[in-house]
N, C-alpha and C positions, 0 to 999 in steps of 0.2 A: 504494500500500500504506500504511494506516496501520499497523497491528501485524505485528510477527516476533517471532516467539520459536524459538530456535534454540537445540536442544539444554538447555534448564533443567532447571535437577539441584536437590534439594533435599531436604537430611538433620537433623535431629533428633537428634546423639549417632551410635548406632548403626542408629536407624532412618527408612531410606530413604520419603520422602512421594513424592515424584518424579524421575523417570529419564529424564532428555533426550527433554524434551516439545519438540515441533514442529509449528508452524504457522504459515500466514501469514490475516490478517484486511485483505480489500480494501477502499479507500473503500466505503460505502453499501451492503457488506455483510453480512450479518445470519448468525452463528451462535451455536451451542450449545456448550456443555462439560456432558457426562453421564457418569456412572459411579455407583457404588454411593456410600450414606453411608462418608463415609472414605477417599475415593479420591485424595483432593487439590485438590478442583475450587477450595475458596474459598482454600485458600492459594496456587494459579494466581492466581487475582483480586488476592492480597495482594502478591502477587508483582511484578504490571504497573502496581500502582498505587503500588508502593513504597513498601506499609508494611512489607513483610517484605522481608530478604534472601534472595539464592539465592546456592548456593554455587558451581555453574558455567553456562556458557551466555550467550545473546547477546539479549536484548530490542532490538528498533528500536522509535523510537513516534517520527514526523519533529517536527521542532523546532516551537513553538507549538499542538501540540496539546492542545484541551481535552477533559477526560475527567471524567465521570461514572459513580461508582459509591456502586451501592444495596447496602448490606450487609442481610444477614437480621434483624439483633436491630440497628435505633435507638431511641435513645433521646434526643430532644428534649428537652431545659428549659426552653425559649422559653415567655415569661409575653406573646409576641404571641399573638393570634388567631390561626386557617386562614387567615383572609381577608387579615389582615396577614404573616404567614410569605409566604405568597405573592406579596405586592405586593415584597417585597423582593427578589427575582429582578428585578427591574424598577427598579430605584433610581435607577441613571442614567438611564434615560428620564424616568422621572418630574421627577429633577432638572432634566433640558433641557427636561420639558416647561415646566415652571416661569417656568425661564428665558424664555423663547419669551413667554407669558404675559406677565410683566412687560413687554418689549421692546414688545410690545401694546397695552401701559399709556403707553407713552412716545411712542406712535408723534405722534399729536397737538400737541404739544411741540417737537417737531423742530422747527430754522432748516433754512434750504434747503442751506445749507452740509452740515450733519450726514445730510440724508436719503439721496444716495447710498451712504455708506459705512453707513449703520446698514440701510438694506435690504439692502443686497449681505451685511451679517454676519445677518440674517435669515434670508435666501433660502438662504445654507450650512447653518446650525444647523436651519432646516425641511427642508432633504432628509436632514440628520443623524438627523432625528427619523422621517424616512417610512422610511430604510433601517432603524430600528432596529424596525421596525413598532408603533411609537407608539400608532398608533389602533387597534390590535387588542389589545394588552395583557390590558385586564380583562377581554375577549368571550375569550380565550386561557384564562385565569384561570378563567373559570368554567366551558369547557367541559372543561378539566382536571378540577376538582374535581367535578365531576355526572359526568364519565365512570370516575371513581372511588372514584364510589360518597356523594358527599359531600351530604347537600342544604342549601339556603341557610339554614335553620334551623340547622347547624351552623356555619355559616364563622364566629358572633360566640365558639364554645369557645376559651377559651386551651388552648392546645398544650399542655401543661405538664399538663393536667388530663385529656389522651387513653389511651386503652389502648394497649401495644405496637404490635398493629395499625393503629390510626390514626395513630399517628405515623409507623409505615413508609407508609404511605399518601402521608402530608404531605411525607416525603419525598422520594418517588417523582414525585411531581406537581411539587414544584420541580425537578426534575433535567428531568424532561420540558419542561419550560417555558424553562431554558436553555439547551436544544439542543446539547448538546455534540458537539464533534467524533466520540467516543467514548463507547458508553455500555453502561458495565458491569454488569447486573443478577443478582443473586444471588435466587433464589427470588420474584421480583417478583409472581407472584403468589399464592401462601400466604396474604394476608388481603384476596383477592378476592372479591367474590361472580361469578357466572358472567356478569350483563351488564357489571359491569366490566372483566372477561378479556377479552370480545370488545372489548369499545370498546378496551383498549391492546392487542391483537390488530388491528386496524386502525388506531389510533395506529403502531406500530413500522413495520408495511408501507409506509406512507408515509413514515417517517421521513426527512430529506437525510441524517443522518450513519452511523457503523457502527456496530451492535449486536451484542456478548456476552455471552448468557445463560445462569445455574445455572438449569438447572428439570427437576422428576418429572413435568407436566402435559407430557403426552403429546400430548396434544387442539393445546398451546396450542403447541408445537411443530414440529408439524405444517405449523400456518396461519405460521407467520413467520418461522422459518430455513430456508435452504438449505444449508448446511453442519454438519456433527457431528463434534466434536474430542471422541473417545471416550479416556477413563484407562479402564484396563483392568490390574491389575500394575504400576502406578507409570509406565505405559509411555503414546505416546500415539500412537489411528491415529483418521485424518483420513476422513471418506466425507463427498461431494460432495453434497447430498440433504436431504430434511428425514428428521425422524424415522421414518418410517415405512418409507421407504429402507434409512436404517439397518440399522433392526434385520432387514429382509431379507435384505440383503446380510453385514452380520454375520456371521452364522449360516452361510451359504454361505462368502462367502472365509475363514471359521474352520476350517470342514468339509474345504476345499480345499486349504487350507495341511496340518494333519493328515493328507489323504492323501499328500498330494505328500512330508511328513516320515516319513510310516509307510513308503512305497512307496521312497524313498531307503534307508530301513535297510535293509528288504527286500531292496533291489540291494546295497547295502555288504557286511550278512549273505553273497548269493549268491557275490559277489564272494571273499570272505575264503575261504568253502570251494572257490572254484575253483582259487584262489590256493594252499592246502593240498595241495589235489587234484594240482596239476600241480607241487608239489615233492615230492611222494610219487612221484609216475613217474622223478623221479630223472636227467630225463635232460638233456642241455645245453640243447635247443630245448625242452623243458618247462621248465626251471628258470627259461630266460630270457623264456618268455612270463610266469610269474606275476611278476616283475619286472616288467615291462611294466605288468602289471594295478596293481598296487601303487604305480609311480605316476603310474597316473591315477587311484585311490585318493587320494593324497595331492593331486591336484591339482583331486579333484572338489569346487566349491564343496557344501558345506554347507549343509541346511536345518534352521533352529533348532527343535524342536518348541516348538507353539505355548504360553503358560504356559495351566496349570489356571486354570478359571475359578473368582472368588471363591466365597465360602462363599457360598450362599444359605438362607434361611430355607425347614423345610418342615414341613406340618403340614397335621393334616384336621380339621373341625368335625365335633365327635357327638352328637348332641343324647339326653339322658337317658333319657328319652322320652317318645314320642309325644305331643304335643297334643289337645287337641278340634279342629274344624272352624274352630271361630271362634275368630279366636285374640286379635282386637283389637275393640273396638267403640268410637269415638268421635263424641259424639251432640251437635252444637249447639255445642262450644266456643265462651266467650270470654274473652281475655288482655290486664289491662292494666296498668298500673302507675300509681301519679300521676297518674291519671285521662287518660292517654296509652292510647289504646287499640293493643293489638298487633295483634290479629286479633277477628273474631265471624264465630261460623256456621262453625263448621270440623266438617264430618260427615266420615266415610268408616270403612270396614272392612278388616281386611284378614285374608286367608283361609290356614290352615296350608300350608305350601310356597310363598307368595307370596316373591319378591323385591323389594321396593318401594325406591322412592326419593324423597327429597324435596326438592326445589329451592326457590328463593327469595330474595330480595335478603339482602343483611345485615342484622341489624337487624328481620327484619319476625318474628322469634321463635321460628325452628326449634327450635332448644335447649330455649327454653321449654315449646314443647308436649311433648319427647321427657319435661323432669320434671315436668310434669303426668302427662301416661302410667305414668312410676314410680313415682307417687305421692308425692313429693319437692315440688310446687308444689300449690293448690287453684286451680282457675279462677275466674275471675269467675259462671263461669255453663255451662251443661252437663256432660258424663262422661264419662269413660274408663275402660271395664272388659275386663281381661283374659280370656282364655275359660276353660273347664275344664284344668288339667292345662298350663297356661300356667309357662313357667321362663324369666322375662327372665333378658338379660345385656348390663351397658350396658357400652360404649367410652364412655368421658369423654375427647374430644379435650383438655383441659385438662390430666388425667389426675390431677386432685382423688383419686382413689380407689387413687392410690401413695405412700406413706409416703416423705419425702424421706429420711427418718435412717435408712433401712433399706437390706441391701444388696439385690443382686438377688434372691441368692439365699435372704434371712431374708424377704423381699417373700412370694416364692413358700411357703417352710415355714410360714409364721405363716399363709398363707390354707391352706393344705391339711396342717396336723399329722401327717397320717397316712400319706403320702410319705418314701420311703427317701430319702436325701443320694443317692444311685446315680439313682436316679426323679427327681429334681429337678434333676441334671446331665441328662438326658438330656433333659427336656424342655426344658431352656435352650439345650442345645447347638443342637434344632433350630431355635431363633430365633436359633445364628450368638452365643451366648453360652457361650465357654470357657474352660479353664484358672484363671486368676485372676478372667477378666473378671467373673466368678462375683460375686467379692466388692466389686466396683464397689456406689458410695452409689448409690443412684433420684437423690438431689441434682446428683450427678455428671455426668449423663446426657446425652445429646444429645434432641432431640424425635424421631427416629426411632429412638431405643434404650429411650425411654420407651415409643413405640407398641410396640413389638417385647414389653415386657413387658406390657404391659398385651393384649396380644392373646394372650399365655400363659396367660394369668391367664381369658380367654374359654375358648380352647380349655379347661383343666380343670375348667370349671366344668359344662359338657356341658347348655348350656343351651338348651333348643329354641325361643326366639325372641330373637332377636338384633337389641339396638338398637344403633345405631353413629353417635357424631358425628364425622363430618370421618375415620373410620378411615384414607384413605391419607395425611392432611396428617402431612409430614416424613419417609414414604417414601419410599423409591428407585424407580426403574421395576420393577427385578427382582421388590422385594419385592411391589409392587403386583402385578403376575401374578401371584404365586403367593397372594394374597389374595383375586384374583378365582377362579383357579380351587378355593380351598377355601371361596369361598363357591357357587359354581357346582355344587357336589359335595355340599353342604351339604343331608341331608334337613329340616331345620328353615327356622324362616322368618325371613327378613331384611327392619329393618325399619332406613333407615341416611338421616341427613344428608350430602351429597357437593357440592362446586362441582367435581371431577374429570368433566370429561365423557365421558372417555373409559372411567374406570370405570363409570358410570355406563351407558352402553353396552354394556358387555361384562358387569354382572349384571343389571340390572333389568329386570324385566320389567311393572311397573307404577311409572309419575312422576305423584308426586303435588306440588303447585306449591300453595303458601302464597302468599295472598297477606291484604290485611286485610279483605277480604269474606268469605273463607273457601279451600277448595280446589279445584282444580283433576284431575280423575283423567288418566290418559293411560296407554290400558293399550297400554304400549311403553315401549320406553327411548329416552335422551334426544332422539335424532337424531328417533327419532319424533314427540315431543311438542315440535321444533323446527319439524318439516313442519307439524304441524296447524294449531300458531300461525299461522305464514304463509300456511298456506291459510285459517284465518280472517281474517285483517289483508287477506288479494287480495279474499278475497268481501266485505268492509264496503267496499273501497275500489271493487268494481266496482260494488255497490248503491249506493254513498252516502248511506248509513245505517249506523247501528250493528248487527249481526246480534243477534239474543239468545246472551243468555249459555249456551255448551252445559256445563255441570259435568264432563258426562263423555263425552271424545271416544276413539270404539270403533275399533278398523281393521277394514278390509274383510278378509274371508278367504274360503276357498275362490273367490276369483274365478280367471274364468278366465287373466284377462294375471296374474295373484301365480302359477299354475299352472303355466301356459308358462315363465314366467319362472326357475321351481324347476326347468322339464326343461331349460331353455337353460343354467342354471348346473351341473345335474349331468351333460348333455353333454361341457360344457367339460370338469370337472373329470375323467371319462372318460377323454376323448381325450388329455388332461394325464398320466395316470396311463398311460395306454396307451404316448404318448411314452418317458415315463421307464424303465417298462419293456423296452424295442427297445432305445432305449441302456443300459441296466445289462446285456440280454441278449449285447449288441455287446463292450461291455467285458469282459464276463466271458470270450466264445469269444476275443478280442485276447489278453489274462493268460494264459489256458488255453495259446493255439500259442506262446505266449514262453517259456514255460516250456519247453515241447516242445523248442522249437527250442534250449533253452540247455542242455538233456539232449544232445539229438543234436551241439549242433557241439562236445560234451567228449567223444562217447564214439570209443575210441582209433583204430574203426574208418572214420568219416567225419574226423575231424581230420587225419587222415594223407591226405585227397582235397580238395585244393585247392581244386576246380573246386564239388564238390560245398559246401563249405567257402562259398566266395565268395555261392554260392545259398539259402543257411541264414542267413547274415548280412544280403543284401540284402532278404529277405522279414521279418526281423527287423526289421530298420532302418526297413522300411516300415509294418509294423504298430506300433512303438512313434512313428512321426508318425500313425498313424491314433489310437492310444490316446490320444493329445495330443489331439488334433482332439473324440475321442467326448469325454473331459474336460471340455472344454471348453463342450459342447454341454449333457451335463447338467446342468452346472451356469448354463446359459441359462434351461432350462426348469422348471429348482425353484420 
């Protein structure tokens, strides 16, 4: 075991962040901490890494462990380069190698006297040098920085001179490079692009030491925890699994808990009236049977009802209305700066009710083209024309378009004048903004309280094509569902930058892939336009050749195996539902004869018949282990 945490508590005044959190974290194993914005996850992190105190509970981390941890917001001053920030993860090697080098220098020199001892101190200080893996160093070093996202034309920037995101980068890559026993990442990939996700997506999988990670990517979760240390209520429950696990199970043992709590009071309630019941008969042998009952009332453990679930954001896209057919037309683009060119030859359209999305490395100009589209940037060369009856509405992941001195709520009145204080609460409330929160500065803000308003700010604007950059970055998972399904719901057209691949998944229905020749269409979402790649990469590599370039790869449909395969999965789901029904039918006739029988062995006439008495009970007895049994069953099959 490298990490325990037992029982950590942690308050703020009067207000509780966390409430005897538990878990343990085994060597070389890899999980998660997930909950809503604000649940406690990065003062967890602050907590084990003791910048923060906690006010009770028990932390283990065994003696000489190293630990690395990536905060969300660094901030670099280093006036080294990439390439030198780097090499200093390495300093003592390098020094030895140094050494080693001179030694080298000297070898020739040597009386015979000195060459025993000066090679035997060689021969230690070179297997010093091979255990510290010497010769892989800079080949380390560059596969770091090209697998995130870096290329060699950058490693001569000073640090000092990068954006936020690359300097969390910069620091990420030196953490990964030191290997720590322990390695604590907080939103590690937020200023990823999607090949850099997978490359430390199979970085971590390999990892020697133990990884735990904050993250809302879903996708990235998936592929490289097995474990999920869920805050929920300041509380924390543990499921064995990667995310997807989870959130199945979740839902079930939440559902199962609540009945087992509801069906408890249930019996408590039955109980109390029978308990009444039988001192209202007044008689010794009645008086002393509700005694009885009462306590084993008093000695029945307790099931806690489980807590309400946080506040979640809700809300539906309207668009004003209705568009023309064509709602985008971009003809020939090209983008470049300082004669650095971003992209040429970017064509494609995109059609009213489309879902699209756009993928692409960092860097290669997504942003760019979205304000050219808005007319905010002039290209070098070609068009962007909006169709008839066209009403953008941009997300600025930056969120350039919220006044920082403003509060939430003057954010919202000053964009729509004509809104009641009553109307302006209510729409805030649904994005989970209340009471005071109201009067919160935009400066103030978290980047997922920022997205929150600035997606307010969409919804009122009732605008029927919707541009969106980066929309779920600084998201929570919750929120993210319920973004997909209002955009999902959504009669207008979505036109959005994402390295989320799992949203991407779950709205798009056309990926369009920037790259600096131009686009790519892929009418599918992302999983789709992952297949096609690789089935273009198998067929060049089976030909041995280059294939020509296909602009735009279509899926096969109405085939007969996509057919079958649609009656094989709504078989299953059938016979799935068919299941579920026989047992809800099962439980219900079980519920139904308990009750029966809990009438029957009160009423004065069978209670007074022993035999008959004994027979009512054991049939009882028997059918509440089969109601266990059915329980249990469907909640197998959900």
């Amino acid at each position: 075991m490298i990490l325990a945490c037992k029982d950590i508590s942690k308050s703020y005044g009067t207000d509780t962040i966390l409430e005897k959190i538990t878990f343990n974290l085994e060597e070389k194993e890899k999980a998660a901490v997930v909950g809503v914005n604000g649940a406690g996850k990065t003062t967890l992190f602050k907590i084990i890494t003791d910048k923060i105190s906690y006010d009770s509970g028990q932390i283990y981390i065994p003696k000489d462990t190293t630990i690395g941890y990536l905060e969300q917001n660094i901030d670099i001053r280093s006036e080294k380069t990439i390439y030198e920030e780097m090499l200093s993860v390495f300093d003592s090697v390098f020094s030895l190698e140094r050494r080693l080098r001179e030694m080298e220098k000297r070898m020739s020199s040597l009386t015979d006297n000195e060459y025993s001892s000066f090679m035997e101190q060689y021969s230690r200080l070179q297997q010093e040098f091979e255990e510290m893996d010497g010769y892989s160093c800079k080949s380390r070093i560059n596969g770091v920085l090209k697998g995130l996202g870096f290329s060699e034309e950058e490693y001569s920037q000073q640090v000092f001179t990068l954006s936020g995101g690359q300097k969390t980068r910069v620091f990420l890559g030196k953490l990964l490079l030191m290997r720590p026993d322990l390695l604590l990442l907080d939103e590690p990939t937020n200023h990823l692009d999607i090949e850099s996700i997978q490359w430390l997506e199979d970085f971590l999988k390999g990892y020697s030491g133990s990884v735990l990670i904050i993250s809302h990517d879903r996708y990235f979760l998936d592929r490289t925890v097995t474990k999920i240390i869920d805050i929920e209520n300041k509380k924390s429950t543990v499921y064995n699994g990667n995310y997807s696990f989870f959130i199945r199970n979740k839902e079930a043992m939440r559902a199962s808990l609540l009945k087992r709590y509801e069906d408890q009071q249930k019996e408590i309630k039955h109980q109390e009236e029978v308990i009444k019941t039988l001192r209202q008969f007044n008689r010794e042998k009645s008086i002393k049977r509700a005694e009885s009952r009462e306590k084993a009332l008093e000695r029945m453990e307790k099931i806690e009802r489980p807590d309400d679930l946080p506040d979640k954001m809700h809300f539906r896209l309207t668009p004003r209305i209705q568009s023309g057919n064509d709602v985008l037309s971009v003809d020939n683009i090209s983008m470049g700066f300082g004669g650095n060119k971003l992209f040429s030859g970017v064509s494609f359209e995109i059609k009213r009710g489309q879902k699209v999305a756009l993928i692409g490395p960092n860097g290669i100009g997504k942003s760019t083209l979205f304000k050219i589209i808005l007319g905010q940037l002039s290209p070098l060369s070609g068009t962007a024309a909006l169709g008839v009856n066209v009403f953008p509405g941009y997300y600025d992941q930056e969120h350039h378009e919220l006044d920082d001195r403003n509060t939430i709520f003057d954010e919202i009145h000053n964009a729509y004048p004509n809104m009641t204080n009553g109307e302006i609460r209510n729409v805030l409330a649904a994005f989970v903004f209340t009471g005071d929160d109201v009067f919160k500065t935009i400066g103030s803000l978290s980047g997922g309280e920022k997205g929150r308003v600035s997606l307010a700010k969409i919804m009122l604007s009732k605008s029927n094509f919707l541009i969106l950059d980066e929309p779920t970055n600084h998201l929570d998972m919750y929120s993210k569902e319920i973004l997909e399904d209002a955009i999902n719901s959504y009669d207008g057209t979505v036109f959005y930058i994402s390295h989320d691949r799992y949203f991407i998944d779950k709205t798009a229905e056309v990926t369009l892939e920037l790259s600096k020749d131009g686009v790519t269409k892929y009418l599918g979402n992302y999983t789709y336009c992952m297949e096609k790649k690789y089935e273009k990469e198998r067929l060049e590599k089976l030909s041995g050749a280059a294939a020509p370039e296909v602009k735009t790869a279509q899926p096969v449909s109405d085939t007969k195996t996509d057919w079958l395969l649609q009656k094989e999965e709504q078989a299953k789901a059938r016979k799935k539902a068919g299941e579920i029904k026989k047992v809800e039918d099962e439980i219900d006739k079980a519920e139904s004869r308990i009750k029966e029988l809990d009438s029957l062995m009160f009423d004065p006439e069978i209670s007074s018949d022993s035999g008959r008495l004994k027979e009512l009970y054991e049939e009882k007895t028997a059918l509440e282990e089969k109601l266990e049994e059915l329980y249990e069953k469907w909640e197998e099959i959900q």
